[in-house]
mmCIF file of the N, C-alpha and C atoms, coordinates in Angstrom:
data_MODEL
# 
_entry.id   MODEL 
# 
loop_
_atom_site.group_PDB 
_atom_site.id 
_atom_site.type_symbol 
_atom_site.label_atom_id 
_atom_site.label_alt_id 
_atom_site.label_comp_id 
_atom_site.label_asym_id 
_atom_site.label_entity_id 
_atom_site.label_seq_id 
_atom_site.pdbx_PDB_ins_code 
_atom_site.Cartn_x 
_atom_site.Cartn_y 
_atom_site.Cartn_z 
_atom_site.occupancy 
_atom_site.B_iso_or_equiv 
_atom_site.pdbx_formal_charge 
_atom_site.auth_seq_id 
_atom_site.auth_comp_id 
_atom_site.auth_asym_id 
_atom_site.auth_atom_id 
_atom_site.pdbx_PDB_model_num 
ATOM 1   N N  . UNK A 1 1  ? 14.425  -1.506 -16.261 1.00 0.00 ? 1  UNK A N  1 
ATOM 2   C CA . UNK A 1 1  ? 13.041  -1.881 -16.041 1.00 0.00 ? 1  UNK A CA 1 
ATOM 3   C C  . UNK A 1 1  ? 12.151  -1.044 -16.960 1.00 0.00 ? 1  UNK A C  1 
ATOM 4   N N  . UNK A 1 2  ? 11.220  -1.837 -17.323 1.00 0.00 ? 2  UNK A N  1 
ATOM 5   C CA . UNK A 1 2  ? 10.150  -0.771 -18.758 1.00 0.00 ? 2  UNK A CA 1 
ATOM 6   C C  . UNK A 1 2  ? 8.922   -1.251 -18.024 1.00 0.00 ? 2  UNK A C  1 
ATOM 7   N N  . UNK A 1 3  ? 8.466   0.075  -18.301 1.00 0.00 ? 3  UNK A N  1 
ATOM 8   C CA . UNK A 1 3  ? 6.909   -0.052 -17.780 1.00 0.00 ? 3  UNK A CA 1 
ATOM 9   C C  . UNK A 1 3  ? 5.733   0.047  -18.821 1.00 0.00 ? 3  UNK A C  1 
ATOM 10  N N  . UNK A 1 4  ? 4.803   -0.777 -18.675 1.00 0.00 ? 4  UNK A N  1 
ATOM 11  C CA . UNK A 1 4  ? 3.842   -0.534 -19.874 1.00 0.00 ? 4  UNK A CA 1 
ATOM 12  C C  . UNK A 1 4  ? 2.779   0.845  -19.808 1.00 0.00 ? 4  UNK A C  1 
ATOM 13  N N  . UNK A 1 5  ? 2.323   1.321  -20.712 1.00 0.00 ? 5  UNK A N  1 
ATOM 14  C CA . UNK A 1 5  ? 2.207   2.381  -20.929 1.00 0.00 ? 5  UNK A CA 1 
ATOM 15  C C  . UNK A 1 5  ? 0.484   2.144  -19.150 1.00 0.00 ? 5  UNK A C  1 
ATOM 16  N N  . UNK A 1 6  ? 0.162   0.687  -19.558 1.00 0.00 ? 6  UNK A N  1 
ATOM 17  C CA . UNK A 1 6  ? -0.981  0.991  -18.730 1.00 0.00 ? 6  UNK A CA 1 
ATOM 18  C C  . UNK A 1 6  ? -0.463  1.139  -16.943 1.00 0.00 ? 6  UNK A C  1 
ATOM 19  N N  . UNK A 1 7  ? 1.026   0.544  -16.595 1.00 0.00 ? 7  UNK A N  1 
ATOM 20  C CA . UNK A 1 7  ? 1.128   0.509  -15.688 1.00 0.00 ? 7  UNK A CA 1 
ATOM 21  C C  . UNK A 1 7  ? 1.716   1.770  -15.339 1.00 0.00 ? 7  UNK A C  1 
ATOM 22  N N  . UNK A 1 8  ? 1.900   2.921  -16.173 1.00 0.00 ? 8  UNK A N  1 
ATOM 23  C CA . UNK A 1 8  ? 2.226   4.121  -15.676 1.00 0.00 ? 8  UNK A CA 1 
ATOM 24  C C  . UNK A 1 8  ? 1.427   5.020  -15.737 1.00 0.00 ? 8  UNK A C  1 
ATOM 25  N N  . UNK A 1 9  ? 0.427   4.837  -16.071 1.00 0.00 ? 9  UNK A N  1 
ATOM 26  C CA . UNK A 1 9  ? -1.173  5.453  -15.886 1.00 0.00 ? 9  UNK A CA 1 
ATOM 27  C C  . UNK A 1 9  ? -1.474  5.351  -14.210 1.00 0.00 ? 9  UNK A C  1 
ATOM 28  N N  . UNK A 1 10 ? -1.379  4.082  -14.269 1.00 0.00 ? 10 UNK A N  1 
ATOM 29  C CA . UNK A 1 10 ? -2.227  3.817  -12.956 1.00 0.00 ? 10 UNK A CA 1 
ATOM 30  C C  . UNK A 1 10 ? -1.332  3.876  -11.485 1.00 0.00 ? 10 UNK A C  1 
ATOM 31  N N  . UNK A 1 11 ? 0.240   3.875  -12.011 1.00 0.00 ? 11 UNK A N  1 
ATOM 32  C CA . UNK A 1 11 ? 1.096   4.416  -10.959 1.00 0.00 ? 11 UNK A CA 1 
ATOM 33  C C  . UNK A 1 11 ? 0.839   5.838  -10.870 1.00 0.00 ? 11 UNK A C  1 
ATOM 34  N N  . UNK A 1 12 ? 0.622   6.955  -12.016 1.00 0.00 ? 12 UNK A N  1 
ATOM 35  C CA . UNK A 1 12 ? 0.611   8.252  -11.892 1.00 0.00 ? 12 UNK A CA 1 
ATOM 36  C C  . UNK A 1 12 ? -1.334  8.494  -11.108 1.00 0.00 ? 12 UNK A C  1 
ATOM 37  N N  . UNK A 1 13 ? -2.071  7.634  -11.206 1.00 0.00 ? 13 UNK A N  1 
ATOM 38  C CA . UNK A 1 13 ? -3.519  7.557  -10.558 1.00 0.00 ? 13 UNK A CA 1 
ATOM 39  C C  . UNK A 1 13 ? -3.180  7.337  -8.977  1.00 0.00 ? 13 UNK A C  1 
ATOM 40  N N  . UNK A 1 14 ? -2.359  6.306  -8.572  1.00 0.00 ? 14 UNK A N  1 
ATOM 41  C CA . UNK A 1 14 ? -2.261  5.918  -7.613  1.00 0.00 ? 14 UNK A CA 1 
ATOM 42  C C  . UNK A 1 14 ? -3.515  5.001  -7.017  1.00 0.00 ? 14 UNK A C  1 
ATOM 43  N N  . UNK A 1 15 ? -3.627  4.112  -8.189  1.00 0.00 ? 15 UNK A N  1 
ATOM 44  C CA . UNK A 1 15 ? -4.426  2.843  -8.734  1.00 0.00 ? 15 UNK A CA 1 
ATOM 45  C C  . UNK A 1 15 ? -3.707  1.632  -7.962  1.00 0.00 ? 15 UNK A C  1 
ATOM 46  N N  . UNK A 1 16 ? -4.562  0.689  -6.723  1.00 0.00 ? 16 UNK A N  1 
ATOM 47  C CA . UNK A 1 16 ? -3.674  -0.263 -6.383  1.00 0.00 ? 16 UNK A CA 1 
ATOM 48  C C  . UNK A 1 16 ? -5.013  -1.273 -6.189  1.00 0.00 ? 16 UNK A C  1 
ATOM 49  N N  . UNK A 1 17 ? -4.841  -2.749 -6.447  1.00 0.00 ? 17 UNK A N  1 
ATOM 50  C CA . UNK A 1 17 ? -5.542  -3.921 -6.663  1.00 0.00 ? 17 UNK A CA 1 
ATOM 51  C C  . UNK A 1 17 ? -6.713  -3.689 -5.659  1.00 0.00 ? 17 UNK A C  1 
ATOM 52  N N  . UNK A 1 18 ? -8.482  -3.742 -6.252  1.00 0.00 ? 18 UNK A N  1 
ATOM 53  C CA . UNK A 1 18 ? -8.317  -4.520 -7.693  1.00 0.00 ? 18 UNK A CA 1 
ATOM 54  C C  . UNK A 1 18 ? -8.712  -3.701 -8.513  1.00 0.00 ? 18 UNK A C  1 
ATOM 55  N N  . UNK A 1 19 ? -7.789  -2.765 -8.498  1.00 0.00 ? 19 UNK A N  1 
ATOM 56  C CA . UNK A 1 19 ? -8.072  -1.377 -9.636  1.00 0.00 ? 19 UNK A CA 1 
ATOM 57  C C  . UNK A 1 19 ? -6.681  -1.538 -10.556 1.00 0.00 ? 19 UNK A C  1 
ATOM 58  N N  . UNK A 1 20 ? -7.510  -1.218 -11.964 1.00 0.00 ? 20 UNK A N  1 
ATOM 59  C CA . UNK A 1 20 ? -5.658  -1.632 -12.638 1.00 0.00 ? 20 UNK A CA 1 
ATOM 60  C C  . UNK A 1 20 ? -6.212  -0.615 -14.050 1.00 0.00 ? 20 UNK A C  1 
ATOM 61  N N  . UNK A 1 21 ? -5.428  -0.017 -14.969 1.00 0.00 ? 21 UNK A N  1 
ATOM 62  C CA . UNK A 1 21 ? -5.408  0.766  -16.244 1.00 0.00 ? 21 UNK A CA 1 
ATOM 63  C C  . UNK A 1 21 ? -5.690  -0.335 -16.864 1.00 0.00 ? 21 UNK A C  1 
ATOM 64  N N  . UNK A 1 22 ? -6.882  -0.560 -18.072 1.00 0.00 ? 22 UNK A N  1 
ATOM 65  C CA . UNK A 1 22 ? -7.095  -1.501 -18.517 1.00 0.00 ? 22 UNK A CA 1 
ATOM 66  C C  . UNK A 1 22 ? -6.680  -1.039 -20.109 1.00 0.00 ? 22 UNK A C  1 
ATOM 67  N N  . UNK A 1 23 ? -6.930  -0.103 -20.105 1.00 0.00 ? 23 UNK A N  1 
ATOM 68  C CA . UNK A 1 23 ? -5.939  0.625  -22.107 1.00 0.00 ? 23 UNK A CA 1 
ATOM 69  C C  . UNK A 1 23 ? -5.886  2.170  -21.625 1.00 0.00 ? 23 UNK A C  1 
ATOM 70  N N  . UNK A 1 24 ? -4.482  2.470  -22.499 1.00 0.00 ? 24 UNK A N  1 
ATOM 71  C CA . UNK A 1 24 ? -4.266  4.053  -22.314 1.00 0.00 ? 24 UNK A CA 1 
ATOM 72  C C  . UNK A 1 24 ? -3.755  4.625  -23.689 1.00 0.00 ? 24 UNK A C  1 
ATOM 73  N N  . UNK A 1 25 ? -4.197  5.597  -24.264 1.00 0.00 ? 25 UNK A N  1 
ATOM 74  C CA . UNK A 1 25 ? -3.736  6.187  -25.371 1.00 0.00 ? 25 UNK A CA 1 
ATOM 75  C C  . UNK A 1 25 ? -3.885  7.533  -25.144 1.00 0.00 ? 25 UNK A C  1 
ATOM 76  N N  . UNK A 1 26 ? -2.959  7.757  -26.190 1.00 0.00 ? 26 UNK A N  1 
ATOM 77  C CA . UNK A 1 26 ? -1.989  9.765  -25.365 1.00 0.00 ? 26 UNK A CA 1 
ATOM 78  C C  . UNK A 1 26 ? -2.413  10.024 -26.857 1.00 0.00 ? 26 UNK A C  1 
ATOM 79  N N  . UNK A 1 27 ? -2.908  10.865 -27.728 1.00 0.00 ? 27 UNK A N  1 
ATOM 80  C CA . UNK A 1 27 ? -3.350  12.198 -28.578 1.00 0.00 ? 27 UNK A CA 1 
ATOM 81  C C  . UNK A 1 27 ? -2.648  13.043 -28.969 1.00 0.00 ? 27 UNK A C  1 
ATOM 82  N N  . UNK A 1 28 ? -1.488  13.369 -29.197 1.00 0.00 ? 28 UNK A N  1 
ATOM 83  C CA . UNK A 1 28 ? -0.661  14.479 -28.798 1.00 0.00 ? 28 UNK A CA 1 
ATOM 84  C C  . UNK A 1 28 ? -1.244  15.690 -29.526 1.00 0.00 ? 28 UNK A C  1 
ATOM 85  N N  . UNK A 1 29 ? -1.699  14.958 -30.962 1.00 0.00 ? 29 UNK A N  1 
ATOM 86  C CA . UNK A 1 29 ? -2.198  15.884 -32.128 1.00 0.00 ? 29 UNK A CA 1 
ATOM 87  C C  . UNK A 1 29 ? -3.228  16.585 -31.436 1.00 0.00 ? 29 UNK A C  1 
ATOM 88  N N  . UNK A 1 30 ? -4.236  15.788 -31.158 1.00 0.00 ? 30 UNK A N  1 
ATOM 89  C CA . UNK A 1 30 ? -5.657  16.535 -30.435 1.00 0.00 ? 30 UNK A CA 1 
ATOM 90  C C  . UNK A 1 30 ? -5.744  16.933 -28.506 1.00 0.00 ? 30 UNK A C  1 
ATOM 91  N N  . UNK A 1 31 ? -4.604  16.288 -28.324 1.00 0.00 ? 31 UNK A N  1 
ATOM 92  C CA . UNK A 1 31 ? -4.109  17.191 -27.047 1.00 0.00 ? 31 UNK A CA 1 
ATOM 93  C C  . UNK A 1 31 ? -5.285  16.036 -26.126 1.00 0.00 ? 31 UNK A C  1 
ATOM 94  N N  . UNK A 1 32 ? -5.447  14.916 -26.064 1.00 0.00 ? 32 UNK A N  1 
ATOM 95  C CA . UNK A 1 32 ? -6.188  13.851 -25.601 1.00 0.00 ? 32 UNK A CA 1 
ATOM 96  C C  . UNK A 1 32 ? -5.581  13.035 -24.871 1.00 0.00 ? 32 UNK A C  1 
ATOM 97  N N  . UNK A 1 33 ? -6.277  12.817 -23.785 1.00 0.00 ? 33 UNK A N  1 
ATOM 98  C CA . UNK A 1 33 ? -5.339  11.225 -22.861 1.00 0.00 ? 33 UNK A CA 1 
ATOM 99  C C  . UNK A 1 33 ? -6.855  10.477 -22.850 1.00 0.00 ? 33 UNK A C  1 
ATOM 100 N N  . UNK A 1 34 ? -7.422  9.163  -22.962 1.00 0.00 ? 34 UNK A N  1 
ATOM 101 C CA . UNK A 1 34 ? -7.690  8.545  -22.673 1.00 0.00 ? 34 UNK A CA 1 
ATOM 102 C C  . UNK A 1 34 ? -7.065  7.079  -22.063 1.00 0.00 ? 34 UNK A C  1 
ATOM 103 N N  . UNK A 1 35 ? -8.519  6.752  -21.227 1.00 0.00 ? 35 UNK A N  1 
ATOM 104 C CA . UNK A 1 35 ? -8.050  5.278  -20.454 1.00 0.00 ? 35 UNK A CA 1 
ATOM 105 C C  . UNK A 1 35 ? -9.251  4.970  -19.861 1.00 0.00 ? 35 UNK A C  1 
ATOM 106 N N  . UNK A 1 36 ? -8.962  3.661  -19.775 1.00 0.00 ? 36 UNK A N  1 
ATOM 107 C CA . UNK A 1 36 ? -10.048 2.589  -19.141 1.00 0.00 ? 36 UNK A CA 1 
ATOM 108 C C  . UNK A 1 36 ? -9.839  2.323  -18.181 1.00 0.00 ? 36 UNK A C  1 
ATOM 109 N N  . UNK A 1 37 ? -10.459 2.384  -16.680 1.00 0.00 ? 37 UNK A N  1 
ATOM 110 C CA . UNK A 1 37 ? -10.007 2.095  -15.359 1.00 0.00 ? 37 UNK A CA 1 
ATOM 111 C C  . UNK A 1 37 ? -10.982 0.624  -15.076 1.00 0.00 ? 37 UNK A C  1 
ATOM 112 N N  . UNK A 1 38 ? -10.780 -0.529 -14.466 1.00 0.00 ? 38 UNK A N  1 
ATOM 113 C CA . UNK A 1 38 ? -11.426 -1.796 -14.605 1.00 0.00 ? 38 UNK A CA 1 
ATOM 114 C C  . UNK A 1 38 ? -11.098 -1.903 -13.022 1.00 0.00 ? 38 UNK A C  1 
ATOM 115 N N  . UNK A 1 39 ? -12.036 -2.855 -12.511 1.00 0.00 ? 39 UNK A N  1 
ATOM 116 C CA . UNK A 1 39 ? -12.230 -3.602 -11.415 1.00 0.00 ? 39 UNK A CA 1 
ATOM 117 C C  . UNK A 1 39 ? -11.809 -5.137 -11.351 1.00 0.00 ? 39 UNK A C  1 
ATOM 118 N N  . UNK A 1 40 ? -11.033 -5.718 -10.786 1.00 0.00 ? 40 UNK A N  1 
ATOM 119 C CA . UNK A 1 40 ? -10.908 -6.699 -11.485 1.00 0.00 ? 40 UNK A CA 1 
ATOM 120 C C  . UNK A 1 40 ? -11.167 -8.397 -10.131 1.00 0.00 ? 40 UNK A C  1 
ATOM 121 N N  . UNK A 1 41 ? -12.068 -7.509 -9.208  1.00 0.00 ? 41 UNK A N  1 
ATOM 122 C CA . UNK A 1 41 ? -12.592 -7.668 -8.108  1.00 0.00 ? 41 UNK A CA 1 
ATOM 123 C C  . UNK A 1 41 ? -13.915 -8.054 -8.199  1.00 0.00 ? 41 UNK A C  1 
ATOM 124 N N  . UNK A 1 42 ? -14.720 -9.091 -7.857  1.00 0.00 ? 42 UNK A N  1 
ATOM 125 C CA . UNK A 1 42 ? -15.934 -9.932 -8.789  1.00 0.00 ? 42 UNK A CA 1 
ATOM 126 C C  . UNK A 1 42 ? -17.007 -8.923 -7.736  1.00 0.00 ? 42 UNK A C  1 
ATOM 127 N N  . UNK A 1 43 ? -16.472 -8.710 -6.687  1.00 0.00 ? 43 UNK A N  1 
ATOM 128 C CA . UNK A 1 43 ? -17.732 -7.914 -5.241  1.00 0.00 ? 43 UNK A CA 1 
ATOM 129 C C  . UNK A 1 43 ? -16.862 -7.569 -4.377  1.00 0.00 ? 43 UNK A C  1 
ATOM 130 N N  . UNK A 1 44 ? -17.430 -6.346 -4.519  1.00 0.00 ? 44 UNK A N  1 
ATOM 131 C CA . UNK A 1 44 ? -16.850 -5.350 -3.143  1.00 0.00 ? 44 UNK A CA 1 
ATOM 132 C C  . UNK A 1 44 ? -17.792 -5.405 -2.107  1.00 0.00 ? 44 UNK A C  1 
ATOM 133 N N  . UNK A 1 45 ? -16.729 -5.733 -1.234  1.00 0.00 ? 45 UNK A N  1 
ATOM 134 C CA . UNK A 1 45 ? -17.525 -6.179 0.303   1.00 0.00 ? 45 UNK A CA 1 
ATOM 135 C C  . UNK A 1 45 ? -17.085 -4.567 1.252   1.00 0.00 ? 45 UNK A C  1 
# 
């Protein structure tokens, strides 16, 4: 089983619907993690 880089972001967040990693990029050179966290939920009731 392979996981995409965004779905092991948001497993290591403990991110569950309708929250999901929307892009993740790791830096190693500049010692950087970015990521985009998205809603993917039109209204929170």
């Amino acid at each position: 089983m392979s996981l995409s880089t965004e779905a092991l972001f948001a497993a290591a967040l403990g991110l569950q619907a309708p929250w999901r990693v929307d892009r993740a990029e790791l830096n190693t050179a500049t010692r950087r993690m970015d990521f985009d966290v998205v809603c993917t939920q039109r209204r929170m009731t």
